[in-house]
DSSP file (Angstrom, degrees, kcal/mol; ACC not computed):
  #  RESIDUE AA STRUCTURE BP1 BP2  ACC     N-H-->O    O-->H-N    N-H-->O    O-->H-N    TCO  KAPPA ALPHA  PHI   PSI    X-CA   Y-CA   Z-CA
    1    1 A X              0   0    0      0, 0.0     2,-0.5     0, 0.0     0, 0.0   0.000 360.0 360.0 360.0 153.0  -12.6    5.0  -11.0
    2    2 A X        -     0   0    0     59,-0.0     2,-0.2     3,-0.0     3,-0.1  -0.946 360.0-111.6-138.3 134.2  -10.1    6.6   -8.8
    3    3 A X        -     0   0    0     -2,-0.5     2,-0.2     1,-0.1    58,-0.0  -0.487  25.5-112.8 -67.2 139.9   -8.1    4.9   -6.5
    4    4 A X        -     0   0    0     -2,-0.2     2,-0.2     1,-0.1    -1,-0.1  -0.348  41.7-125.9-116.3 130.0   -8.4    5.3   -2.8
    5    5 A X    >   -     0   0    0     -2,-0.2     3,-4.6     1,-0.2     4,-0.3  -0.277   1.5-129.1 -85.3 149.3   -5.4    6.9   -1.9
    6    6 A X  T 3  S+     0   0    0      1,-0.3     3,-0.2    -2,-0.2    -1,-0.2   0.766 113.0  60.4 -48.6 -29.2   -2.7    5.4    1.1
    7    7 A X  T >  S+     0   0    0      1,-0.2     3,-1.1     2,-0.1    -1,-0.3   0.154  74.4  87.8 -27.2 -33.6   -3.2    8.7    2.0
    8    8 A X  T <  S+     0   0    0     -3,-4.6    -1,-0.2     1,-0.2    -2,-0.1   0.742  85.2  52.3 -82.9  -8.6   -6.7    9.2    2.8
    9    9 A X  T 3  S+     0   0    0     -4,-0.3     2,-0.4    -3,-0.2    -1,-0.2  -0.040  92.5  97.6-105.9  47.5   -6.9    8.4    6.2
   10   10 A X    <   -     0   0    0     -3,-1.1    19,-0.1    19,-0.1     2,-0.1  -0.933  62.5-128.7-110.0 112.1   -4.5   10.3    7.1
   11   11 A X        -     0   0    0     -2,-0.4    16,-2.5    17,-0.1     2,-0.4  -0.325   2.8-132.8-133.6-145.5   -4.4   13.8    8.5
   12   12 A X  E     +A   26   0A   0     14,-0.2     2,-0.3    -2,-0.1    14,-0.2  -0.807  14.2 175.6-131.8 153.1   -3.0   17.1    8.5
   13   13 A X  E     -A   25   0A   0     12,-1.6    12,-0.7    -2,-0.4     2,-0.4  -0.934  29.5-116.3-128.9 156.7   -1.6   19.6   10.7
   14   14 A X        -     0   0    0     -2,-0.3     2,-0.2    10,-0.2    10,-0.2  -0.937  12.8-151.6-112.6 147.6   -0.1   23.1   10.1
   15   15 A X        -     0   0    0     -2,-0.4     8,-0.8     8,-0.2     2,-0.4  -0.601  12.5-146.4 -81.5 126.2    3.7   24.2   10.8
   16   16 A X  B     -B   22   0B   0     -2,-0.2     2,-0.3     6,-0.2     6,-0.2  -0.978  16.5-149.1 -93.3 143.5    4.1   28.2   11.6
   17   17 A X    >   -     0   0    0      4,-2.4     3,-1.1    -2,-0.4     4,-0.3  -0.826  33.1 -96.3-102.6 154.8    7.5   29.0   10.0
   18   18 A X  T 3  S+     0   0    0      1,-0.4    -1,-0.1    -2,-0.3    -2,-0.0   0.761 130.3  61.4 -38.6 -42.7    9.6   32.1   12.2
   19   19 A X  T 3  S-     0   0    0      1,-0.1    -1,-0.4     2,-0.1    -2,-0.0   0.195 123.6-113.8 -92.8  32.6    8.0   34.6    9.5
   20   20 A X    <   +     0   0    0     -3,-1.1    -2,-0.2     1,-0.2     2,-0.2   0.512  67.9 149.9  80.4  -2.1    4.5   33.4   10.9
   21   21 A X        -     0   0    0     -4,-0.3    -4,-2.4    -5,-0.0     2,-0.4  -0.459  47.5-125.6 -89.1-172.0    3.8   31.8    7.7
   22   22 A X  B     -B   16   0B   0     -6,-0.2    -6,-0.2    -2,-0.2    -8,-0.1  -0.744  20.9-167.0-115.5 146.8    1.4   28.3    7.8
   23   23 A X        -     0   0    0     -8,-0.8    -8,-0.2    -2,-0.4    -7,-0.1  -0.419  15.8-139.8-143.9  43.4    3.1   25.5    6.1
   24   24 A X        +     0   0    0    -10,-0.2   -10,-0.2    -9,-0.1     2,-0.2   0.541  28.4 174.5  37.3 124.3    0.4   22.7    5.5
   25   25 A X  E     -A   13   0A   0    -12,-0.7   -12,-1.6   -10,-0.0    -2,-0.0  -0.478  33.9-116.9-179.9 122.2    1.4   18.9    6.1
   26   26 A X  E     -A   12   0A   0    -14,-0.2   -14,-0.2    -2,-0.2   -15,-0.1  -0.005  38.0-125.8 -56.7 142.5    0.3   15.4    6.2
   27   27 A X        -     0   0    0    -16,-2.5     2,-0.5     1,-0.1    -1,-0.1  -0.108  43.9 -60.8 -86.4-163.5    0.6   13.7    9.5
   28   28 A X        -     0   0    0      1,-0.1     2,-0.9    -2,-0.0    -1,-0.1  -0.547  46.0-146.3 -63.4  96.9    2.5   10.3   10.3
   29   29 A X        -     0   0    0     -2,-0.5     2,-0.2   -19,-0.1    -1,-0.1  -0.508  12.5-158.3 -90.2 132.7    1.3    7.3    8.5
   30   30 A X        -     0   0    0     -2,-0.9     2,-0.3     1,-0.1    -1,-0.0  -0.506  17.7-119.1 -90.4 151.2    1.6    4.1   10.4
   31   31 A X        -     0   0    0      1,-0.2    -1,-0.1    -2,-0.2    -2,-0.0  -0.587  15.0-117.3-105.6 166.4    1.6    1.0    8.8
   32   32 A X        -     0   0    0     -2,-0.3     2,-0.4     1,-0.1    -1,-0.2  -0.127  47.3-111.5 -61.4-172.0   -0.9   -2.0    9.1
   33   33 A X    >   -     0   0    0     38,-0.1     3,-3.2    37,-0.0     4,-0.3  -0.963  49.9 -76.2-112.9 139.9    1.5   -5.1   10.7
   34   34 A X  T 3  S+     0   0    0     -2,-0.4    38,-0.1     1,-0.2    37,-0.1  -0.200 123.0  14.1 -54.0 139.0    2.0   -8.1    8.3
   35   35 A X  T 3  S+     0   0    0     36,-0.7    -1,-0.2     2,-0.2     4,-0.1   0.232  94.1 110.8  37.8  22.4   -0.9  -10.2    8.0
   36   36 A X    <   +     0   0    0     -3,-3.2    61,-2.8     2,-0.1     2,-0.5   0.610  65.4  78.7 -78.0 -20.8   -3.3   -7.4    9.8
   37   37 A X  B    S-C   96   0C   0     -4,-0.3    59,-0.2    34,-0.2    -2,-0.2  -0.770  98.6-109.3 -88.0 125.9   -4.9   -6.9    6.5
   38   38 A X        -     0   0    0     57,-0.7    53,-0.7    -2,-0.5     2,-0.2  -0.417  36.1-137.4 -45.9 126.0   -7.6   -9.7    5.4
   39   39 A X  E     -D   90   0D   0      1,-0.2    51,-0.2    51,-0.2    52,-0.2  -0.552  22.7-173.0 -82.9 162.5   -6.0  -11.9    2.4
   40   40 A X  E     -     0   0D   0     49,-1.8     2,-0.4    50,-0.5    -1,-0.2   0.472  67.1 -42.6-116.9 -31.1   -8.1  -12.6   -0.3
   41   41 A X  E     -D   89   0D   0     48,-1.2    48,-1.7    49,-0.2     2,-0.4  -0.996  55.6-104.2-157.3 167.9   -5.2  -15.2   -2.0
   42   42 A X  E     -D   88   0D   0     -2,-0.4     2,-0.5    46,-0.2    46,-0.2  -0.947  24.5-153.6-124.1 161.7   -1.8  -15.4   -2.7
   43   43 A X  E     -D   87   0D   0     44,-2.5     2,-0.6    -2,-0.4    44,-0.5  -0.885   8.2-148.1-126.7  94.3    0.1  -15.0   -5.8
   44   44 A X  E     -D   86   0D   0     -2,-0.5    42,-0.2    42,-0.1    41,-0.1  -0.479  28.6-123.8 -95.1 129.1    3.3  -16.3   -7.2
   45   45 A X        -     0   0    0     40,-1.5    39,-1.7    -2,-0.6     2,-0.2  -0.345  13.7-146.1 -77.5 152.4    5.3  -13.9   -9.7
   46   46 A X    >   -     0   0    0     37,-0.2     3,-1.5    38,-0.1     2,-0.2  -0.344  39.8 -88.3-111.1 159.3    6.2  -14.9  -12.8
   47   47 A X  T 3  S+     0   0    0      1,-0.3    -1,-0.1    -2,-0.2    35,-0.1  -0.487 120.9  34.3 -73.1 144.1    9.4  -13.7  -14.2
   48   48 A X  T 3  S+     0   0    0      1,-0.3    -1,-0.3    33,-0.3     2,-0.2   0.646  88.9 123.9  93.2  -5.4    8.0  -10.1  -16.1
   49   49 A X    <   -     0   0    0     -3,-1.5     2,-0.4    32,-0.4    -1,-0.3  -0.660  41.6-174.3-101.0-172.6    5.6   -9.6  -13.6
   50   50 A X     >  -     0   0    0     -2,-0.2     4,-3.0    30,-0.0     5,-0.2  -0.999  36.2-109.3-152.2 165.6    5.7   -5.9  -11.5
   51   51 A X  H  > S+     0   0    0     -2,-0.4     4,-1.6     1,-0.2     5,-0.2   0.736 117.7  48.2 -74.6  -9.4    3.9   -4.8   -8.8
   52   52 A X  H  > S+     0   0    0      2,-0.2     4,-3.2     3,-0.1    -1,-0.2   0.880 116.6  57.2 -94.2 -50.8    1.5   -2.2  -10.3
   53   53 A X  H  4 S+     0   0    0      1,-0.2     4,-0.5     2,-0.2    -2,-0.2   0.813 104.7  42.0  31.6-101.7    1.3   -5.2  -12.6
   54   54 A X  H >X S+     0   0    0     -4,-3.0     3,-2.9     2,-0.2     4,-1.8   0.988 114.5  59.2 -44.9 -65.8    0.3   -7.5  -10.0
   55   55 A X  H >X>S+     0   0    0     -4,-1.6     4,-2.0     1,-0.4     5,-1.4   0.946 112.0  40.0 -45.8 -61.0   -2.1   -4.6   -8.5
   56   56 A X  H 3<5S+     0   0    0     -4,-3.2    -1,-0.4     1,-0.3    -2,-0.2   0.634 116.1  41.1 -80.8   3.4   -3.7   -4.4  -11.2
   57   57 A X  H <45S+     0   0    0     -3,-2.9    -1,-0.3    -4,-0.5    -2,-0.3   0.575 132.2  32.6-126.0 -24.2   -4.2   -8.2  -12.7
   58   58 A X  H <<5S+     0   0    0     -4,-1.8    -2,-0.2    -3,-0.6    -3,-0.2   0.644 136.4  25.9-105.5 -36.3   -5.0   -9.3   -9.0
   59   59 A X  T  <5S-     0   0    0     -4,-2.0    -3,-0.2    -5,-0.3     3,-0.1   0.429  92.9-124.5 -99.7 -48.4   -6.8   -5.8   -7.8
   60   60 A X  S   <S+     0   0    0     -5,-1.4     2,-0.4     1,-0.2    -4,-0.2   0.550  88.3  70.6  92.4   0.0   -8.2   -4.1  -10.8
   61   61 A X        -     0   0    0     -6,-0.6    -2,-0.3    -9,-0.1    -1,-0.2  -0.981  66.8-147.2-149.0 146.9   -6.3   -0.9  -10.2
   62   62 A X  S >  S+     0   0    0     -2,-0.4     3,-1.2    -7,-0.2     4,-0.2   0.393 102.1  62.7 -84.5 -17.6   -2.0   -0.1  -10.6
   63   63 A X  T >  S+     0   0    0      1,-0.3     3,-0.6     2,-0.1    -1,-0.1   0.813  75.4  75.0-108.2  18.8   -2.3    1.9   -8.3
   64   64 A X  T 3> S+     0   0    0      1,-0.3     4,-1.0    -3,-0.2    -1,-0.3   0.019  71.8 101.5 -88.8  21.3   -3.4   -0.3   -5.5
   65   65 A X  H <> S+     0   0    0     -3,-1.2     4,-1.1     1,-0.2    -1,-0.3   0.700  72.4  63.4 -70.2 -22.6    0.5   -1.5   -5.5
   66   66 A X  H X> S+     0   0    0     -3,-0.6     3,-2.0     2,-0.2     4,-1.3   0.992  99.9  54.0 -53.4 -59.8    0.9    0.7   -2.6
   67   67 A X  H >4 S+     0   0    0      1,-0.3     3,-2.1     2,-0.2    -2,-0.2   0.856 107.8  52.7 -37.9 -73.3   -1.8   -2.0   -1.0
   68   68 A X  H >< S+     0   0    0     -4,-1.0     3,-0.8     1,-0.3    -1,-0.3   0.525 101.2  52.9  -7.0 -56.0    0.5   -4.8   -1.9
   69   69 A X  H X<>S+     0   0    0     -3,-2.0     3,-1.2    -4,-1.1     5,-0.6   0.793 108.0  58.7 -81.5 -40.7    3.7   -3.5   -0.3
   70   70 A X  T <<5S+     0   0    0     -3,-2.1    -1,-0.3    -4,-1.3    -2,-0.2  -0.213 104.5  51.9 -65.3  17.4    1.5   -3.2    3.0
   71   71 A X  T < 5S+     0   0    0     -3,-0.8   -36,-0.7    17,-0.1    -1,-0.3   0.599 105.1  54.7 -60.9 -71.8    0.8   -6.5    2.9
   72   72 A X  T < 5S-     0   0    0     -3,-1.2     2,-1.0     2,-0.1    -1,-0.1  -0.484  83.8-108.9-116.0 179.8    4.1   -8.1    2.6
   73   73 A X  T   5S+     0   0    0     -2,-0.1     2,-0.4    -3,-0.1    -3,-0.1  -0.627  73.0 123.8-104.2  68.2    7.3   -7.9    4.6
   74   74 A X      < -     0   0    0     -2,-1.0    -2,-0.1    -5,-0.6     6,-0.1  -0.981  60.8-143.0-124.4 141.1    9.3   -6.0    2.0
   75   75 A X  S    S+     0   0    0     -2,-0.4     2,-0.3     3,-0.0     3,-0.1   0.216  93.3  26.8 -78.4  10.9   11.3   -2.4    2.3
   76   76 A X  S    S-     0   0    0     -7,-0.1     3,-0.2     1,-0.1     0, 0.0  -0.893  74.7-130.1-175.2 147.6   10.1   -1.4   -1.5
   77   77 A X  S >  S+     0   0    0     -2,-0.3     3,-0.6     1,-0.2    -1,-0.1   0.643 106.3  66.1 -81.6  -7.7    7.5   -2.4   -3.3
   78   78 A X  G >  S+     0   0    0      1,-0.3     3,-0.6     2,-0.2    -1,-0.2   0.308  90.5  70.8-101.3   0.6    9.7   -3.4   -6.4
   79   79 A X  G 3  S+     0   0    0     -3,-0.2     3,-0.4     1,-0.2    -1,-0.3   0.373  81.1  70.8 -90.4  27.4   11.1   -6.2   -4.0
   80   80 A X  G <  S+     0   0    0     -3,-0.6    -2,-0.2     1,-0.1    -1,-0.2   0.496  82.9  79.3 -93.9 -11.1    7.8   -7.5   -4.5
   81   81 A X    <   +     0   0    0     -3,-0.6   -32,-0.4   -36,-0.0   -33,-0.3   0.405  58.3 118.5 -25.6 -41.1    9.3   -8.2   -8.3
   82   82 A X    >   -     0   0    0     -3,-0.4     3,-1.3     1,-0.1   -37,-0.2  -0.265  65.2-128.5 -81.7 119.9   11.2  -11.3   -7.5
   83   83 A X  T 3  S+     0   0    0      1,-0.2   -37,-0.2    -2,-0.1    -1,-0.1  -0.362  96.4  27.8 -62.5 165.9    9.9  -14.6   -9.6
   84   84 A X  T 3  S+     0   0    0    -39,-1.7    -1,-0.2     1,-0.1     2,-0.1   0.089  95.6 124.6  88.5 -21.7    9.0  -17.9   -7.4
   85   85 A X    <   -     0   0    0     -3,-1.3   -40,-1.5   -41,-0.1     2,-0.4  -0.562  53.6-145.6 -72.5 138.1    8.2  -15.2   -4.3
   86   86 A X  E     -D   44   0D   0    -42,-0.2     2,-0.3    -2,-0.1   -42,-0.1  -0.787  21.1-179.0 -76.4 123.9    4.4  -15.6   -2.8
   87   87 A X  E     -D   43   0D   0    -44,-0.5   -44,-2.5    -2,-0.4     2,-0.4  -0.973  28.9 -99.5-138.0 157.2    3.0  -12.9   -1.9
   88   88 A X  E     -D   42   0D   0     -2,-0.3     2,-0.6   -46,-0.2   -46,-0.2  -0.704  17.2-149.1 -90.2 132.1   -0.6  -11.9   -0.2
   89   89 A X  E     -D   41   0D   0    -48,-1.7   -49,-1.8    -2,-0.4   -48,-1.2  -0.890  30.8-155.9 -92.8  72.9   -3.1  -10.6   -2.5
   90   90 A X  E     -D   39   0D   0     -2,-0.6   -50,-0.5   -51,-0.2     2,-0.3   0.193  21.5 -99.1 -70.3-164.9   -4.8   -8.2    0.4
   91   91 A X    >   -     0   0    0    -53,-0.7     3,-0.9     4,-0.3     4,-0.4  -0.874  50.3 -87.7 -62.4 121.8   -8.4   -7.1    0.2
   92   92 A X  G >  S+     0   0    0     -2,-0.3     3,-0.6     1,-0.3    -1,-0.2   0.243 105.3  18.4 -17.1 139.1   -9.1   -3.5   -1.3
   93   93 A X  G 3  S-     0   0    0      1,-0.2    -1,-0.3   -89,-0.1   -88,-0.0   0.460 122.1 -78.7  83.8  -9.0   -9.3   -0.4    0.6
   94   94 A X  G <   -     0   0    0     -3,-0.9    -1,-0.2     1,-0.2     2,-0.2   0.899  58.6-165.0  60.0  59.2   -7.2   -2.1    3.6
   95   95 A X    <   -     0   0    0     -3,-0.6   -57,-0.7    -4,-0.4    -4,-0.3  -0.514  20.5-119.7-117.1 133.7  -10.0   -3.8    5.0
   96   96 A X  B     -C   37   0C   0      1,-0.2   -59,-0.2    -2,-0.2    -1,-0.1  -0.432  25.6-117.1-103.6 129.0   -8.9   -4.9    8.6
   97   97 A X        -     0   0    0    -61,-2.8    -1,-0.2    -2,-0.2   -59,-0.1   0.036   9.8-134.9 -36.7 167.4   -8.7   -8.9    9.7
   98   98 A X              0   0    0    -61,-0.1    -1,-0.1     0, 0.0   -61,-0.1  -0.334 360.0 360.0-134.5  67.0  -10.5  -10.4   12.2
   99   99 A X              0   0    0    -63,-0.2    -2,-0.1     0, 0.0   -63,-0.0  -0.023 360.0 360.0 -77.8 360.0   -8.2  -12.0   13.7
């Protein structure tokens, strides 16, 4: 199963560089605002745990740690590392409150 990437709704524009060539390039991705994503739980790390870890024992997937980090109020997903911390357990795919 292949993960649905942070990336995919995302989209692209092209650069001309001064020698006219086309330079390909993902546009600006904005991030959700903390607690805009529907929780499904929260989770408290354990000493040992890491966030693809997490992703994947909470998620099903490592590589949904991106999700994670978008989530919580953290600059890195590896401060998402820290034992005792509670963190929200989003929904897949970034599936949008309703709130």
């Amino acid at each position: 199963m292949s993960s649905p990437s942070r990336y995919a709704a995302v989209g692209t524009a092209t650069w001309t560089a001064p020698d006219g060539s086309q330079v390909p390039y993902l546009l600006r991705r904005f991030l959700p605002r903390i607690g805009q994503l529907a929780t499904l739980r929260t989770y408290q790390v354990r000493p040992g745990d890491r966030v693809d870890v997490i992703a994947y024992t909470q998620l099903g997937d490592p590589e949904l740690s991106w999700l994670l980090a978008d989530a919580n109020p953290v600059s890195r997903p590896s401060d998402l590392n820290q034992p005792g911390l509670t963190i929200a357990i989003p929904l897949p795919a970034g599936v949008p409150s309703a709130q």
